[in-house]
C-alpha positions, 0 to 999 in steps of 0.5 A: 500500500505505501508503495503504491501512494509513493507512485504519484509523488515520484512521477510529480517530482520527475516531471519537475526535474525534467522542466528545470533540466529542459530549461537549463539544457535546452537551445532556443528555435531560432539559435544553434547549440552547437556544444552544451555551453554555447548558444550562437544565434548569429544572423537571424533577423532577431528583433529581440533576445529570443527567450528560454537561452539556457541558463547553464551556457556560458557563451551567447553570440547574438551579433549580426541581428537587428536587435533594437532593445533589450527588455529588463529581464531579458538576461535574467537568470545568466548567472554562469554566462562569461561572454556575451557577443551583441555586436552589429545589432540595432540597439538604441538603449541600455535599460538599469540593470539589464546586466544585474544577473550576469555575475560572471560575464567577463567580455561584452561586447556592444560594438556596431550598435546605435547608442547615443549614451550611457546615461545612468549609473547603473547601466552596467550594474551587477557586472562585477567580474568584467574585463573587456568591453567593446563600445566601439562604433556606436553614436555615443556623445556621453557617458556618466562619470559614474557607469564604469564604476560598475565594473571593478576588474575591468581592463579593457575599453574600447571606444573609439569611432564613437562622438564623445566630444569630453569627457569627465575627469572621473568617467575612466575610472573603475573604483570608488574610496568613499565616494571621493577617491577615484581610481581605474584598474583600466590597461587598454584604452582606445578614444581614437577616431572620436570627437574630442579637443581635449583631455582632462588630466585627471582622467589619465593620472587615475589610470596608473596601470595602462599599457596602451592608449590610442587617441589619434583621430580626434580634432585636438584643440593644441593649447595649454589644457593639454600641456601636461600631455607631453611629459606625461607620456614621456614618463610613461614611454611606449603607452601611446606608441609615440612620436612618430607613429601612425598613433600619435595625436595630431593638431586640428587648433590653432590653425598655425599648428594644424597636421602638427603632432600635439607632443611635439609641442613643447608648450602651448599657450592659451589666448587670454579671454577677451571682455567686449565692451563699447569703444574698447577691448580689456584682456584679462590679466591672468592667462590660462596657463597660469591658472593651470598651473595652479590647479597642479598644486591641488590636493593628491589624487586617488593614485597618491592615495591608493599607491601610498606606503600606507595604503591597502592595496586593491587586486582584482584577477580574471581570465581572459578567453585566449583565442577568442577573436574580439 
């Protein structure tokens, strides 16, 4: 008799099993599963991310599609997934958080999209293992100077061909101390082939691990707010592949310095502003250069205070997929 009432309770615990099992294994209709871990969905006309991705798989390649949006639990449930592949969609917007499940996401790549910004702080929240991320050759005009923030391993950036006319001292940074201090665990840096006239010193002096950067293609403004550019990379030697190099930053302004390398300016020098009044013009008496120079006495950065003998130091390791071809 006890047998006989244990049938039922199996049979309902085995159909149960079979659906959690059927939602962790299966490939989606419109996708190839070609080993148990991959989903590739590449090619497919997909207007959006198809439902029921395995939560078990731990590759996504959804490129080449026209994906417009992703929808706020379209990634739930990620949890094992290490790389996610979105290039070359349609993708005008980011929701908060659409990447809060994805734990262990090491490389996302957004290139050959439509976005125009990343405009919250939160945009990539949850993302705590990333290491590469692929923004290329998008619209992007902004960025907020806390979405990295989001990302303490992060080590590789990609943005260029983008339309990023500034750029915050703190947008590059990876790593907050009490919301005062800001510190980049970036290596890799790629702003070429942007809008930019200039750069903030602060953006770089918090990013004392880069290897390479690439800033060449922007319309630089050559003037005294770039001045500090010059020994910075002659104290950081073969960062920028410079001088001489396809790589190296050219002048666009002042017209006099036009197709110049803008480290082959050994000081530049701003206009003083001009006051316009009726029947004359009164120059201010302060140049800008001195300004500036005043500025570089201000308190130490988060590199002076994260660096300090004093100072706990902060690591963060990660595995980069070898041979992947980003």
């Amino acid at each position: 008799m006890y047998r006989v009432l244990c049938w039922p309770s199996a049979l309902l615990a085995a159909s149960v099993l079979a659906l959690v099992v059927s939602r962790s294994l299966s490939c989606p209709r419109s996708c190839n599963c070609y080993q148990t871990n991959e989903v590739h969905c590449t090619f497919r006309s997909l207007l959006t991310v198809p439902p029921g991705l395995p939560t078990q798989t731990r590759r996504i390649n959804l490129g080449f599609n026209s994906i417009r949006r992703l929808q706020d639990k379209s990634l739930s449930g990620l949890r094992r997934v290490e790389l996610l592949m979105l290039h070359s969609n349609d993708l005008h917007h980011l929701p908060d958080a659409v990447f809060r499940d994805m734990k262990s996401l090491q490389i996302l790549k957004l290139s050959y999209n439509k976005l125009r910004e990343i405009s919250s702080s939160l945009t990539f929240s949850g993302l705590t293992s990333l290491l590469r991320l692929y923004l290329d050759h998008n619209l992007l005009q902004h960025i907020h100077p806390r979405a990295l923030l989001q990302l303490p391993s992060l080590r590789l950036l990609r943005l260029q061909g983008n339309r990023l006319h500034q750029l915050h001292p703190h947008t590059l940074c990876t790593l907050s101390l009490l919301n005062t201090y800001y510190f980049s665990t970036l290596r890799h840096l790629d702003l070429s082939n942007n809008s930019l006239t200039t750069l903030p010193k602060d953006s770089l002096a918090t990013a004392p691990l880069l290897e390479t950067l690439n800033l060449h293609a922007n319309p630089w403004s050559c003037d005294c707010r770039v001045n500090w550019l010059l020994p910075w990379s002659l104290a950081h030697p073969g960062i920028m592949k410079c001088p001489n190099g396809p790589q190296c930053p050219v002048c666009a302004l002042p017209t006099s310095l036009q197709g110049q390398g803008l480290l082959d300016q050994p000081a530049m020098p701003c206009s003083s502003p001009v006051i316009h009044s009726p029947g004359k013009e009164t120059f201010l008496e302060t140049d800008l250069s001195e300004i500036q120079s005043r500025n570089d006495s201000s308190p130490r950065s988060a590199c002076d205070l994260l660096f300090s003998p004093h100072a706990r130091s902060v690591t963060h390791s990660g595995v980069f997929y070898e041979g992947t071809e980003l």
